[in-house]
N, C-alpha and C positions, 0 to 999 in steps of 0.2 A: 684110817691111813690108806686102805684099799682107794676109798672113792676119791680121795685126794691127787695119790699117783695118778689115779683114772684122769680126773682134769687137765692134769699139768700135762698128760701125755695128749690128752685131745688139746689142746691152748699150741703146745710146741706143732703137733699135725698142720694147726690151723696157720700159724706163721711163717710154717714153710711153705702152706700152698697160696699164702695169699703173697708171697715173697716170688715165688714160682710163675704166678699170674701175672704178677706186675712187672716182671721183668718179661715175660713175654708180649704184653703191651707195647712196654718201652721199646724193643726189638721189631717188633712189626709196623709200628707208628716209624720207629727209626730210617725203617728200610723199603717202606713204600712211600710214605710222603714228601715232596718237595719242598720244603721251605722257602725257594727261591720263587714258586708261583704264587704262594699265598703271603709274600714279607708285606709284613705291617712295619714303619713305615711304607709307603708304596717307591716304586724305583724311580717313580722324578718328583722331583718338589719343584714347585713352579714351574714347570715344563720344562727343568734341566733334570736331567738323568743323573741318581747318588753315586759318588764315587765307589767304584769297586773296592777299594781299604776301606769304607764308613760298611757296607755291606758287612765285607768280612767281618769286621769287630761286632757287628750286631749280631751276628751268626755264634760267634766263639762267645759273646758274652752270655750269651743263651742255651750253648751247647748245640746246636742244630746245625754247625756246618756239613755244608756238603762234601767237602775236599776232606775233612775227617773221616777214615773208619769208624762207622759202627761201633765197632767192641771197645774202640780208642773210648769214642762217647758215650758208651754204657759204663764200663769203667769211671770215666769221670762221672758221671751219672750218680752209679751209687758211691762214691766218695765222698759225692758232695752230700746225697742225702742223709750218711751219717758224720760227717765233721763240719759241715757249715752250718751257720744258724737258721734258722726257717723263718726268720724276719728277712734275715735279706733276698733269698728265695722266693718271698712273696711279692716284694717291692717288684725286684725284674718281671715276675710271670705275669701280675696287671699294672705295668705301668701304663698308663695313659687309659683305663680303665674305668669308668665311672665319673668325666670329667678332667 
């Protein structure tokens, strides 16, 4: 009984710190990187420049806009990672990926 509590108490430790970690990731990737210097798509297709609403929507549909707070998008963040499905999560994050 002893070494069982003993796990469950090291398992929970482990959760929260890798919970701890990962949202400190998310927050520092959040808040130092541009998204608008690295967008894939690139900002002109055929040498016309993408409309600024095609942008936006790429940005929100990814969660990475800029005009959002931070906490706004961490918040959505972890909402999405536990109530949405992870198929659809995966489709967005490599779309156009491998072909």
């Amino acid at each position: 009984m002893a070494f069982t509590k003993f796990l469950l108490k090291r398992l929970v430790n482990y959760l929260v710190l890798a919970f701890i970690a990962t949202s400190i990731a998310y927050l520092l990737a959040a808040w130092l990187l541009n998204p608008q210097e690295v967008m894939y798509p690139p900002t002109t297709q055929g040498g016309r420049p993408i409309p600024p609403e095609v942008q936006q929507a790429y940005f929100d549909l990814r969660n990475i806009n800029p005009d959002v707070s931070i906490w706004q998008r961490y918040l959505n963040w972890l909402s999405d990672l536990f109530t949405n499905p992870w198929d659809e999560k995966w489709l967005i994050a490599f779309e156009g990926v491998g072909g």
